[in-house]
ZAMARGU-4260 file (C-alpha; in steps of 0.2 Angstrom, whole numbers, plus 5000, padded with zeros to 4 digits):
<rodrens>
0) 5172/5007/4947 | 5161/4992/4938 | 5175/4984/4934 | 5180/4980/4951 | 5163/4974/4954
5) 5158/4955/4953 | 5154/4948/4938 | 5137/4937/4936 | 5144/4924/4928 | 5156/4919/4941
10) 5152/4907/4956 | 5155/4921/4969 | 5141/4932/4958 | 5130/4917/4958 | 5131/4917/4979
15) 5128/4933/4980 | 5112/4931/4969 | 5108/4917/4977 | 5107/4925/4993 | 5099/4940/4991
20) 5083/4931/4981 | 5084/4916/4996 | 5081/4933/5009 | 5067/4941/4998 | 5060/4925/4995
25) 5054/4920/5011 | 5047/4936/5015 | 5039/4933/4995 | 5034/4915/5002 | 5027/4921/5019
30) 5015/4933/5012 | 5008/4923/5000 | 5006/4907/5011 | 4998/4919/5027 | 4984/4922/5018
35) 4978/4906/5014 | 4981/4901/5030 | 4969/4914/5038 | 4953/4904/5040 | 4963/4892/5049
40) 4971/4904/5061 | 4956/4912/5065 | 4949/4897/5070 | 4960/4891/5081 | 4964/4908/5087
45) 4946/4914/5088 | 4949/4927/5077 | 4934/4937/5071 | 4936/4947/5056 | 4946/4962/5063
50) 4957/4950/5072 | 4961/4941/5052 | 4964/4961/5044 | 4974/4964/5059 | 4985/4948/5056
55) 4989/4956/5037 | 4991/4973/5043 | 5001/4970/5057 | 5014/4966/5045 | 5010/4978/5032
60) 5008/4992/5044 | 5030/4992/5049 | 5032/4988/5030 | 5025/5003/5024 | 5033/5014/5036
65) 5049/5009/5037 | 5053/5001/5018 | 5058/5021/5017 | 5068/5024/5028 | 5078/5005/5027
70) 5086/5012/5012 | 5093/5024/5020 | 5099/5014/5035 | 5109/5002/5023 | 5117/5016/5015
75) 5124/5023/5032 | 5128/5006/5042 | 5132/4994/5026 | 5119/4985/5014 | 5125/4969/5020
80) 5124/4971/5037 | 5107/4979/5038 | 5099/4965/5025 | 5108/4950/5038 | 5100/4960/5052
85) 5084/4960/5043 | 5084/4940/5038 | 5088/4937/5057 | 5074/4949/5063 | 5060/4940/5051
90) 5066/4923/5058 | 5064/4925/5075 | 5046/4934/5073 | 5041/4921/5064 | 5045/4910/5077
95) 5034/4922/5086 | 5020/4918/5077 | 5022/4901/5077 | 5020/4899/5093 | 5008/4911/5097
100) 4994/4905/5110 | 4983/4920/5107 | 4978/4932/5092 | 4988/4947/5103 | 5004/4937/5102
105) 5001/4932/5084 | 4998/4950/5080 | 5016/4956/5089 | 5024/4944/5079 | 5016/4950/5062
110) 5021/4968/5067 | 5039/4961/5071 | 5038/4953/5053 | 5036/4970/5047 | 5050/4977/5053
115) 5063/4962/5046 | 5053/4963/5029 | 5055/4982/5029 | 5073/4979/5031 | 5077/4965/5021
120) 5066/4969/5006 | 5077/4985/5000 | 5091/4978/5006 | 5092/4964/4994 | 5091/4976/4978
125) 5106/4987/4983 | 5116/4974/4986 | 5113/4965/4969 | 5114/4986/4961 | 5132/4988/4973
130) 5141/4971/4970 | 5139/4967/4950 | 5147/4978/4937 | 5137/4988/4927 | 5136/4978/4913
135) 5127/4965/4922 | 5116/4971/4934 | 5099/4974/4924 | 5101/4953/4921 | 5105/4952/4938
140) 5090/4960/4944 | 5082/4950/4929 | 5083/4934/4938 | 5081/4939/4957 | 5065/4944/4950
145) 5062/4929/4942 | 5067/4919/4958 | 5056/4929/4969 | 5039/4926/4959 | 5044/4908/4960
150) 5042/4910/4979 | 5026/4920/4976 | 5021/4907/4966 | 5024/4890/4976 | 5019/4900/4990
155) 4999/4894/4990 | 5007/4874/4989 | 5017/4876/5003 | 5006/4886/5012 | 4987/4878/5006
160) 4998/4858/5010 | 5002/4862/5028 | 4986/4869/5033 | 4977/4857/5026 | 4986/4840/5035
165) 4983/4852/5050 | 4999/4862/5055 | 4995/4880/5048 | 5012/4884/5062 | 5023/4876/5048
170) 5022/4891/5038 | 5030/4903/5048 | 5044/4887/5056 | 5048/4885/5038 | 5058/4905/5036
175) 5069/4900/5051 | 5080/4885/5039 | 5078/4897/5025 | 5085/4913/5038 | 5099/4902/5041
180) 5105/4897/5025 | 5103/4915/5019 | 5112/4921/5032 | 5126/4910/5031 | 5129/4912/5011
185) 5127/4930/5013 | 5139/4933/5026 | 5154/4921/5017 | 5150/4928/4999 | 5141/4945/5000
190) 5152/4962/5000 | 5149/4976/5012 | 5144/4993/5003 | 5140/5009/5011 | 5136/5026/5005
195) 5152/5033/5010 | 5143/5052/5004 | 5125/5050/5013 | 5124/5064/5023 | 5113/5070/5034
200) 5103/5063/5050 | 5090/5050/5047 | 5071/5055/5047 | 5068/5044/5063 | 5054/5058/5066
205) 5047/5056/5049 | 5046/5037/5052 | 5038/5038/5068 | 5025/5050/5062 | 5020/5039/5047
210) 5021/5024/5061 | 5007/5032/5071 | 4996/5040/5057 | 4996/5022/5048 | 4992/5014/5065
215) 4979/5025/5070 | 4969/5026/5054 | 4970/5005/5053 | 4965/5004/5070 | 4950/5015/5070
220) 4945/5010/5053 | 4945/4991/5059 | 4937/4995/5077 | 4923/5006/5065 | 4917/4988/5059
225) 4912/4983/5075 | 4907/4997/5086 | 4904/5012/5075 | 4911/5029/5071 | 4903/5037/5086
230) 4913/5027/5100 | 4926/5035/5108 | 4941/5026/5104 | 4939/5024/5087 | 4936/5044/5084
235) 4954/5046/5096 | 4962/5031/5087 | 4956/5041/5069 | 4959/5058/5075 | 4980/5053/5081
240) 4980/5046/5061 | 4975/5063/5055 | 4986/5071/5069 | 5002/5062/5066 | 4997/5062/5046
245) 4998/5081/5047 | 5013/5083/5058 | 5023/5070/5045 | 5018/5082/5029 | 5026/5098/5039
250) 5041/5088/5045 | 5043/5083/5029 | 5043/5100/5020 | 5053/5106/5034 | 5067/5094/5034
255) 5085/5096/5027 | 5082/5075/5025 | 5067/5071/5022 | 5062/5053/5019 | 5048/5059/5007
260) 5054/5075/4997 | 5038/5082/4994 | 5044/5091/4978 | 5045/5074/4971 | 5025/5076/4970
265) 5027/5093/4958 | 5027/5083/4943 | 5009/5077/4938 | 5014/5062/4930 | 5023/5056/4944
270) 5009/5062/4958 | 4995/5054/4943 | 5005/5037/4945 | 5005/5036/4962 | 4985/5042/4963
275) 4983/5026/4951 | 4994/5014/4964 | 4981/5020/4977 | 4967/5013/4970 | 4974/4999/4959
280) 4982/4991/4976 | 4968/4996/4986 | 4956/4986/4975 | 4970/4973/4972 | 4975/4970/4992
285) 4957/4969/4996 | 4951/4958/4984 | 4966/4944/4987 | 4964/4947/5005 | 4944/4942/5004
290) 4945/4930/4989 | 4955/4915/4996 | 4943/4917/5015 | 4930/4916/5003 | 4933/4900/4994
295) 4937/4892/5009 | 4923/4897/5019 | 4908/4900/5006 | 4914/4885/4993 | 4923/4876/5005
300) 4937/4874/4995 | 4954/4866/5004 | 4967/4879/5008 | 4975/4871/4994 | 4964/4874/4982
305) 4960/4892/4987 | 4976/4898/4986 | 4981/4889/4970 | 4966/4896/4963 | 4975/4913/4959
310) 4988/4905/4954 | 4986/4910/4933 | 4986/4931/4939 | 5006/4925/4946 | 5008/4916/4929
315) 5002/4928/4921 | 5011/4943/4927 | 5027/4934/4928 | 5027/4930/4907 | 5019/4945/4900
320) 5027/4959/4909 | 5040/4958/4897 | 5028/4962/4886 | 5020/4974/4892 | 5033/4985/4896
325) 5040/4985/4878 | 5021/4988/4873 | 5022/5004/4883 | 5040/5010/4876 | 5033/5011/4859
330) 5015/5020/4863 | 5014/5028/4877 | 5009/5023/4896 | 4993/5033/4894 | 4985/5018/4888
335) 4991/5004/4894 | 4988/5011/4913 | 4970/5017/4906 | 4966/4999/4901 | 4973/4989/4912
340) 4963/4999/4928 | 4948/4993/4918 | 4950/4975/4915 | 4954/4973/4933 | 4936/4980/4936
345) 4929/4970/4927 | 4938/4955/4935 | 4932/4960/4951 | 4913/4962/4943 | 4915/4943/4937
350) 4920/4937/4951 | 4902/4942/4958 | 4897/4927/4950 | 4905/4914/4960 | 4893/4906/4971
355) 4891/4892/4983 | 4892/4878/4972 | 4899/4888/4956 | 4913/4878/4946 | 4931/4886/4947
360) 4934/4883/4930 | 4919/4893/4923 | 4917/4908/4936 | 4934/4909/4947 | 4947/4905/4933
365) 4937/4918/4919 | 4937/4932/4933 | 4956/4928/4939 | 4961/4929/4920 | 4955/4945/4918
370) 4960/4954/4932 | 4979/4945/4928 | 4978/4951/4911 | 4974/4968/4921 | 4988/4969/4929
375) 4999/4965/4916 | 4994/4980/4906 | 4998/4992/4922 | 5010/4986/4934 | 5027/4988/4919
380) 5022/5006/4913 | 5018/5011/4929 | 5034/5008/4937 | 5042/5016/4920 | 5031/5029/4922
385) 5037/5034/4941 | 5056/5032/4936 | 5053/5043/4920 | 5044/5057/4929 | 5058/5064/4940
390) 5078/5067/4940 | 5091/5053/4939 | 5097/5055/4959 | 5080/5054/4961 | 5075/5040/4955
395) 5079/5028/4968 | 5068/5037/4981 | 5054/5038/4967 | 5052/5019/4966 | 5052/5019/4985
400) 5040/5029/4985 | 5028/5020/4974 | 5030/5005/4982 | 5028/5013/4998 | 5012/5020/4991
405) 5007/5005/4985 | 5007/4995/5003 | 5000/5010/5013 | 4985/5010/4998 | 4982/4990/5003
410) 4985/4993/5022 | 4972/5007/5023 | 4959/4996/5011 | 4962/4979/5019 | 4955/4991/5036
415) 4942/5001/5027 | 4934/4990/5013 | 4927/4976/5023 | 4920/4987/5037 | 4911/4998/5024
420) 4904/4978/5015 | 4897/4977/5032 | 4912/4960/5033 | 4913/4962/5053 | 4914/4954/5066
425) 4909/4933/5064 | 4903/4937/5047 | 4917/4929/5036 | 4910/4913/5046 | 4892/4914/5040
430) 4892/4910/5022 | 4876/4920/5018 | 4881/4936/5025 | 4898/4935/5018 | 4891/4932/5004
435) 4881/4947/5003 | 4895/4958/5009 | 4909/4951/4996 | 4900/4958/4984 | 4900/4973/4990
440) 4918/4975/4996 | 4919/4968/4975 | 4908/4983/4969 | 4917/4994/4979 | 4935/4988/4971
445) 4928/4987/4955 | 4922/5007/4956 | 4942/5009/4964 | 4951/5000/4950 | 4940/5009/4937
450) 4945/5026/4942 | 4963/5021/4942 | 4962/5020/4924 | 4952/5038/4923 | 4964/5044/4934
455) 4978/5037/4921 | 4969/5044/4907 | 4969/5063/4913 | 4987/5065/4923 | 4998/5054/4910
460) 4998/5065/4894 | 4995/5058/4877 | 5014/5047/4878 | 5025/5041/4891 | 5041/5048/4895
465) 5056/5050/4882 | 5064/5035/4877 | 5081/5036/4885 | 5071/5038/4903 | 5062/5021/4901
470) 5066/5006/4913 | 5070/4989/4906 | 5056/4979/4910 | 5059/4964/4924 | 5048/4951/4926
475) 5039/4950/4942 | 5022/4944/4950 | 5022/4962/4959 | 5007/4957/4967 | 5011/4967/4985
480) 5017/4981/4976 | 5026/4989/4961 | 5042/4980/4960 | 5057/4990/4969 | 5068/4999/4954
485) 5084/5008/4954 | 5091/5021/4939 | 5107/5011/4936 | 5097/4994/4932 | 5082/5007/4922
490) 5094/5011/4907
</rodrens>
C-alpha cells in the first residue's frame, strides 16, 4: 500500500505538505497573535476581564470538544474534504471577528473559530499519515512540525505590528488570503482518503455532552469572578457542567463507539500522563494568557514587545525537543516529566519579580528561560509516554486524547485561575490590583506545575516504556497542547 503513496521528495509531495502546514498554520498564527491583541480588543470592545477569557475560551471551548470527534468525521466523509471544509469555516469566522461591533459578536466568531480549528487541526495530520509512503512520513511530519512552530513563532510580529499601528482587525483579515491559498493547493494536489472500515455511528451524543459540561463549567467559573458562587446562574450554569459531565462518562461506558474509550484510562501510566497534562497546561494556558495583558498593561510594553517577549520558550522548545526526546529513550520518562514540572514552577516563581519598571532582560527573560527549558524536559516524553502506554489501534485516539486533555486543562484554568487571583472585572486595567492578583494566579500555577512533576514521579515507574514502543521525537513549539501523534509516524 506505501508504495502507491506519494513520495516527499516529489513536487506533488511538496503541495501536499505545503498545504496541510499553510491550514494548521493559520490556526498556529491566529492563536498566538489573539493573545497579544487582548488589551486592545478589550478596549475598544469594553471588555472587562470575563469578556478577554471569554474571547480565549470561546475558541478553546469547540476545540476541545470537538478535536475528538473530527478525526472521526474525516475518516467517514474523506480527510480532504473535512480539512477544506475546516479552512473555509475558520475564514469566514474570522471574518466574524473582524468585524464584530460588540464583544457578543466577537465571542460567536471565537466559538465559530473553534469549530474550523477543531476540524482542520487533525485533519491536516491524517492527511500527511494517508498520502506519503511509509518510508517517509516520520520526515514528513518532521517538517510540518517545523512549519507550524514558525507560525507560532512570527505570530507575536504579525500580531504585536498590527495592533500597534492601530488595526488589531488585521489579525483575524489576514486568515482569509491564507484560507484561499490553502484551499486552492489542497484541492488541485491533495488526495482524498477515507477509512473505508470505520464503523459504527459517530458519538454526536458524546460531543454534545462534553459541549455543554465544558460550557457550563467555563461559564460559571467566569460569572463566579464577578458575582459570586451563591448567585443563581452561576450555581445552574456549574451544576448543567456537573450534569452533562456525568451523563458523558455513562454514555461513554455505555457506547459500542465511544469517542473516549474509557478503558484506555486502565493503564496508570497513561491516566498519570494525562493527570500531568492537567496541571502542566493548566499552569501553562494561564500563565500565557496573563503574562502578555500584563506587560502591556502594568509595564506598558507595546504589543510587540509583549508578545515577542515569550518568544525564546518557542525557540527553545522548537531546538531542544529533539533532545529531549532521545534524552527520555535512554533513561526513562520518569525523570525528565518529574523535572521538567518543576522548572516550570520555578519559572512561574520568577516571574513574581517583574515589576513596574523591572528590565526584560534581568526579570522576564531569566523567568521565560526557565520555564522554556521546562517544557523542553516534559512535552517529548510525555507524548511518548501516552503513545507507549496503550495498544497499537490505539494509539491514534490516545494522542487525541491528550491533547484533548490538554485544551480542556487550559480552557477550565483560563476560567478558574484568575477568578480565584481575585483578576475580575476592570482589574486587568488597574496596574496595582493586577499586580497583586498576578502573583497569585502565579502562586497558584507554580503549586499546579509542581505537582505535575510529583504526579510524574509516582504513576510513571522507574523507566519509560520498552524501546520498540517509543515515538520519534518532532520538533514542535507545543505550546496549546502536546503535539497530535499517530503510531505509523511513532516507530
Amino acid at each position: 500500500m506505501s508504495d502507491e503513496r506519494i513520495a516527499l521528495g516529489t513536487a506533488r509531495g511538496r503541495w501536499v505538505l505545503a498545504a496541510t502546514a499553510l491550514g494548521s498554520g493559520m490556526a498556529f498564527l491566529d492563536g498566538t497573535v489573539v493573545n497579544v491583541a487582548l488589551p486592545a480588543m478589550g478596549s475598544d470592545l469594553n471588555a472587562d476581564m470575563a469578556g478577554l477569557q471569554w474571547i480565549v475560551n470561546g475558541y478553546m471551548l469547540m476545540l476541545a470538544s470537538l478535536v475528538l470527534l473530527s478525526g472521526s468525521l474525516g475518516d467517514r466523509l474523506g480527510r480532504r474534504r473535512t480539512f477544506v471544509a475546516g479552512v473555509i469555516w475558520f475564514a469566514a469566522a474570522s471574518v466574524v471577528c473582524a468585524i464584530a461591533p460588540n464583544l457578543e459578536v466577537m465571542i460567536a466568531g471565537r466559538v465559530l473559530q473553534g469549530i474550523g480549528g477543531a476540524l482542520l487541526t487533525p485533519g491536516s495530520l491524517a492527511i500527511l499519515q494517508t498520502s506519503f509512503q511509509h518510508s517517509d512520513r516520520g520526515k514528513a511530519v518532521g517538517t510540518w512540525s517545523g512549519l507550524t512552530s514558525v507560525a507560532a513563532a512570527v505570530g507575536p510580529f504579525v500580531g504585536g505590528t498590527l495592533v500597534d499601528i492601530g488595526y488589531w482587525q488585521l489579525i483575524f483579515l489576514i486568515n482569509v488570503p491564507l484560507a484561499l491559498v490553502t484551499v486552492l493547493v489542497t484541492l488541485r494536489h491533495v488526495p482524498e482518503t477515507r477509512d473505508e472500515t470505520a464503523a459504527g455511528k459517530l458519538d454526536l451524543t458524546g460531543a454534545v455532552l462534553a459541549t455543554v459540561g465544558l460550557a457550563g463549567l467555563t461559564y460559571g467559573l467566569i460569572s463566579a469572578g464577578d458575582h459570586g458562587f451563591g448567585d443563581a446562574p452561576v450555581l445552574i450554569s456549574l451544576a448543567v457542567g456537573v450534569v452533562a459531565f456525568a451523563a458523558f462518562v455513562e454514555v461513554e461506558r455505555r457506547s459500542s463507539h465511544p469517542m473516549l474509550p474509557p478503558s484506555i484510562f486502565a493503564n496508570t501510566r497513561f491516566t498519570g500522563a494525562n493527570l500531568v497534562t492537567v496541571v502542566v497546561y493548566g499552569a501553562l494556558g494561564t500563565a500565557t494568557f496573563l503574562v502578555v495583558v500584563y506587560l502591556q498593561t502594568v509595564l506598558h510594553y507595546s504589543a510587540l514587545w509583549a508578545g515577542a517577549s515569550l518568544l525564546p520558550m518557542t525557540i527553545l522548545m522548537f531546538t531542544l525537543s529533539g533532545y529531549a526526546g532521545g534524552l527520555a529513550d535512554r533513561i526513562g520518562a520518569r525523570i525528565p516529566m518529574t523535572v521538567g514540572p518543576l522548572l516550570m514552577a520555578g519559572g512561574f516563581l520568577l516571574m513574581l519579580r517583574i515589576d513596574s519598571g523591572s528590565s526584560y532582560y534581568s526579570t522576564v527573560l531569566p523567568a521565560v528561560v526557565l520555564l522554556g527549558l521546562g517544557l523542553v524536559s516534559t512535552v517529548a516524553p510525555l507524548t511518548a509516554t501516552v503513545l507507549s502506554s496503550v495498544d497499537d489501534h490505539h494509539a491514534g485516539i490516545a494522542s487525541g486524547v491528550n491533547n484533548a486533555v490538554a485544551r480542556s486543562a487550559q480552557l477550565m484554568a483560563v476560567a478558574a485561575i484568575p477568578m480565584a487571583a481575585g483578576i475580575t472585572g476592570d482589574t486587568y486595567r488597574d496596574a496595582l490590583a493586577f499586580h497583586k492578583g498576578f502573583g497569585r494566579a502565579l502562586w497558584i500555577a507554580a503549586v499546579l506545575a509542581a505537582a505535575g512533576g510529583v504526579i510524574a514521579w509516582v504513576t510513571l515507574g522507574e523507566r519509560g516504556a520498552p524501546r520498540q514502543h517509543l515515538v520519534r521525537h518532532h520538533r514542535h513549539c507545543a505550546l496549546e497542547a502536546p503535539p497530535l501523534a499517530d503510531r505509523e509516524n511513532a516507530r
